[in-house]
N, C-alpha and C positions, 0 to 999 in steps of 0.2 A: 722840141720840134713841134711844129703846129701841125695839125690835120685837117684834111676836110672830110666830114663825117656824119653819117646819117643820126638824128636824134630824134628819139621814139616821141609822140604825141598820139591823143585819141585814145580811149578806155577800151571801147569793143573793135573799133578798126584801125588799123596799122596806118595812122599817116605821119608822115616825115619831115622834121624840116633839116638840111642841109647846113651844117657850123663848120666856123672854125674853130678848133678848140684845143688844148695843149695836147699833146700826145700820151703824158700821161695819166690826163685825167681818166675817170670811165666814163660811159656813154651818158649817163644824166648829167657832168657835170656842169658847172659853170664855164659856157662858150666866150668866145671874142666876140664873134660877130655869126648872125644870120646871113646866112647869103641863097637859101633856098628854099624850096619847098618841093615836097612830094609824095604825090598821090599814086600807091601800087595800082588802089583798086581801081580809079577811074584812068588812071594813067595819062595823071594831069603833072605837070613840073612848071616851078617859075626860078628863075636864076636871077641874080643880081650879078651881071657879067663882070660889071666893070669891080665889082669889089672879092668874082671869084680871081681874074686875072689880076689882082694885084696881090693876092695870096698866095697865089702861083709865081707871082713872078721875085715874090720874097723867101718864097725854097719850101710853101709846102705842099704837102703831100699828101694826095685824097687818099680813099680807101678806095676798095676794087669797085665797089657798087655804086659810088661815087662819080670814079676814073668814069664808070659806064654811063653816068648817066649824062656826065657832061660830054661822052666823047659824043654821044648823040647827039646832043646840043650843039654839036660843030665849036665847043668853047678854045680845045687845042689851034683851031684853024688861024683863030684870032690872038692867040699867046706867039704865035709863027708869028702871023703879020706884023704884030709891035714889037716883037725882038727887031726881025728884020730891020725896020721903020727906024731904030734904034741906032743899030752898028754900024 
C-alpha cells in the first residue's frame, strides 16, 4: 500500500518534505515521488496538487499529519470536484 508521509530533512531544524512511499518502508526510506514540502517552524507548505491527487485517487493513504495538512490546503475539495467531473 502506498502512503503519504512526512520525511525527516534538516540537522538542527525539523523540516519536511511530504513522499509517497511503500508502506512498508520506514520513514528514511527510498520514496516514489516528492510531492511536498514543509516548514513547522515558519509554517510554510508547498504541494504538488496534481501529483497528490493522482496518489489519492490510486488508493493511498496519507498519514494523520499529513491528512491535516492537506485538508488545509483545501486538497480533498478538488479530489471531490474530479471524481464528481468523472462519473
Amino acid at each position: 500500500m502506498v502512503k503519504l508521509r512526512l520525511k525527516r530533512c534538516g540537522r538542527k531544524q525539523a523540516v519536511y518534505r511530504i513522499v509517497a512511499i511503500d508502506g512498508r518502508s520506514r520513514r528514511e526510506g527510498r520514496d516514489l515521488q516528492k510531492v511536498g514540502f514543509y516548514d513547522p517552524i515558519k509554517n510554510q507548505t508547498y504541494l504538488n496538487v496534481p501529483a497528490i491527487l493522482y496518489f489519492l485517487e490510486k488508493g493511498a493513504q496519507p498519514t494523520e499529519t499529513v491528512y491535516d495538512i492537506l485538508k488545509k490546503a483545501e486538497v480533498f475539495k478538488e479530489l471531490q470536484s474530479n471524481q464528481i467531473k468523472f462519473n
